[in-house]
Every structure is written in C-alpha cells, then in structure tokens.
C-alpha positions in Angstrom: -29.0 11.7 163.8 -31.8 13.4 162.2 -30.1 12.4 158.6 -30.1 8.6 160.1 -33.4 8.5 160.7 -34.7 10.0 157.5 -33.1 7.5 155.6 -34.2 4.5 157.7 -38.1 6.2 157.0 -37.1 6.4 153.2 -35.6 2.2 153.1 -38.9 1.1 154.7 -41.1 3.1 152.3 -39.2 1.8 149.5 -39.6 -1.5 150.7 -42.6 -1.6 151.5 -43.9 0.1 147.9 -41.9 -3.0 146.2 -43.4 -5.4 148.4 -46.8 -4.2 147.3 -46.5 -2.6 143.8 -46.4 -5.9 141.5 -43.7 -5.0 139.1 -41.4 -3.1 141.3 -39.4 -5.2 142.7 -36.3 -3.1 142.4 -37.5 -0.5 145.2 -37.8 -3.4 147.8 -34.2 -4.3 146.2 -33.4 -0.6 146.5 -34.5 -0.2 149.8 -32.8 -3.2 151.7 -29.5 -2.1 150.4 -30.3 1.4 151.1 -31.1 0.4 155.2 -28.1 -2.0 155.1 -25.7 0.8 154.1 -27.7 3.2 156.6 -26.6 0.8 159.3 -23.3 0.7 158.5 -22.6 4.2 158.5 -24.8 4.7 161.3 -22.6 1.5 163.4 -19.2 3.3 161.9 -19.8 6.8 163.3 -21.1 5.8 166.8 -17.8 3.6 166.9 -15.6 6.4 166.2 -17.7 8.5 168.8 -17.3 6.0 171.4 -13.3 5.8 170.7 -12.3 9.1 171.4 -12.7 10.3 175.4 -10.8 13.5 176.6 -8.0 12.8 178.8 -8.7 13.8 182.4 
C-alpha cells in the first residue's frame, strides 16, 4: 500500500512540473500514464484480494 501511494505522490509531481515547466511537456505525459498504470495495478490486486475468502 505504502508502494501505491508513493507512486500516486510521484504521477502528480510529475504532472504538475509539466504543467508548469514550459517545455516539459513529456513529464505531464509521463505522469498521467504513470497514475493510470498505478490504478490499474492498484484495482488488479485489490480484485484478487477480494476473490479469495477461507472456507469456514
């Protein structure tokens, strides 16, 4: 969760440094993919988590 998180706090700095910086645009670019794939992985594991109970 802690890894998660991180990365979320490195997409937004990313994004928001290409937002501001003129010239690079790539690290907004770099960070939007960077939180999309963030989500993903994040959505995948707490799917899998949610799958599995222990029988009773």
């Amino acid at each position: 969760m802690a890894l998660f998180l991180f990365v979320v706090i490195v997409a937004i700095a990313l994004g928001l440094v290409g937002a501001v910086v003129k010239g690079l645009f790539f690290l907004l670019i770099i960070g939007v993919v960077l939180f999309l794939a963030d989500l993903v992985v994040g959505g995948v594991r707490m799917g899998r988590r949610r799958g599995t109970r222990p029988a009773r």
